[in-house]
N, C-alpha and C positions, 0 to 999 in steps of 0.2 A: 652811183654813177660808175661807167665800167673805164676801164682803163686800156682802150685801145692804143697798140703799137707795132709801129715797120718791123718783122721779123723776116729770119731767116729759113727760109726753107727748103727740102731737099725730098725729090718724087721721083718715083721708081716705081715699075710693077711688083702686082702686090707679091710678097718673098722675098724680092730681090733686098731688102732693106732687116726683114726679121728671121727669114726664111732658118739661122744656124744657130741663133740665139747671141749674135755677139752685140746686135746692135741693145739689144736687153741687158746684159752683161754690160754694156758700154754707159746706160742711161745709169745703173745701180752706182756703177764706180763714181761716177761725176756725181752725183749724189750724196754719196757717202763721204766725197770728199769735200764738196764746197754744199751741203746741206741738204734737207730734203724737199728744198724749195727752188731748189735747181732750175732754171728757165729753159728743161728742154723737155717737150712733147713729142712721143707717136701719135702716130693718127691710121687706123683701121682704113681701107676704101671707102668706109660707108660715112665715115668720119671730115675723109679730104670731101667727101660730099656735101656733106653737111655745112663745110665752113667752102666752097666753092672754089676749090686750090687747083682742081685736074677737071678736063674735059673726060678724060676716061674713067668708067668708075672703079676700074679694075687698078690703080694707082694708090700708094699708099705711101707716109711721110713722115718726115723730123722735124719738127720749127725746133728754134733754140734764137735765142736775143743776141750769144755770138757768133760773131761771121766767122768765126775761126772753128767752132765748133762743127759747122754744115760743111768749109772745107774740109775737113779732117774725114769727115762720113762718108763724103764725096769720095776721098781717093781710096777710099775704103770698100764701098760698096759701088760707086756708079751713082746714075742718074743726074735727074736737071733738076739746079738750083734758081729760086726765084726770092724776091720779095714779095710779103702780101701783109696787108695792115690787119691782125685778130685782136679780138679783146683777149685778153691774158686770164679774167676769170672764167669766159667760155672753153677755154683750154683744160685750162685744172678740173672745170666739171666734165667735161667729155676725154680729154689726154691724158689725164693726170699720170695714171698707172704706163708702164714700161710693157712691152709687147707681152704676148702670154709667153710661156716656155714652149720651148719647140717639142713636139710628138716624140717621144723614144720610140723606135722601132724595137723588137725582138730581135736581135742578130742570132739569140742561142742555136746550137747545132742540136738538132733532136737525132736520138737516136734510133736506128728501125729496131 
């Protein structure tokens, strides 16, 4: 049986949430520090799709079980906070992992 529960979560265009790598940076520390069963999830656009969080599909999100966590994202990044009831195990199979790392660009100065 699955373990359905009121989370918290926080939707934004997709970037606006992973887009620098801090929100990645953010899920590792909370992890590292209170374990690696941490109760907070990204979610991909294709993902807030899959569990039906945003009309758009270009949106992408945080759940986490505390409210205080979603604020903290919030003043951080932006976007609208919602309630929505997930199973927790459909999370960890589809959320589990923390956004990918962001693309390094090249900055090097090439020489003529």
């Amino acid at each position: 049986m699955s373990d359905t529960k009121d989370l918290h979560v926080l939707l934004a265009p997709a970037g606006q949430l992973c887009g620098n790598g801090q929100l990645r940076e953010s899920i590792h520390e909370r992890r590292a520090r209170r374990g690696d069963d941490y109760p907070m999830w990204y979610l991909p656009p294709k993902i807030v799709q899959k569990f039906q969080l945003h009309e758009n599909p270009n949106f992408e999100a945080v759940v986490a079980e505390e409210s205080s966590a979603i604020a903290w994202l919030k003043l951080r990044f932006g976007g609208e906070r919602k309630m929505a009831q997930i199973e927790i195990n459909q999370l960890w199979e589809h959320a589990g992992s923390p956004p990918d790392p962001d693309q390094r660009k090249d900055i090097t100065l090439k020489k003529s």
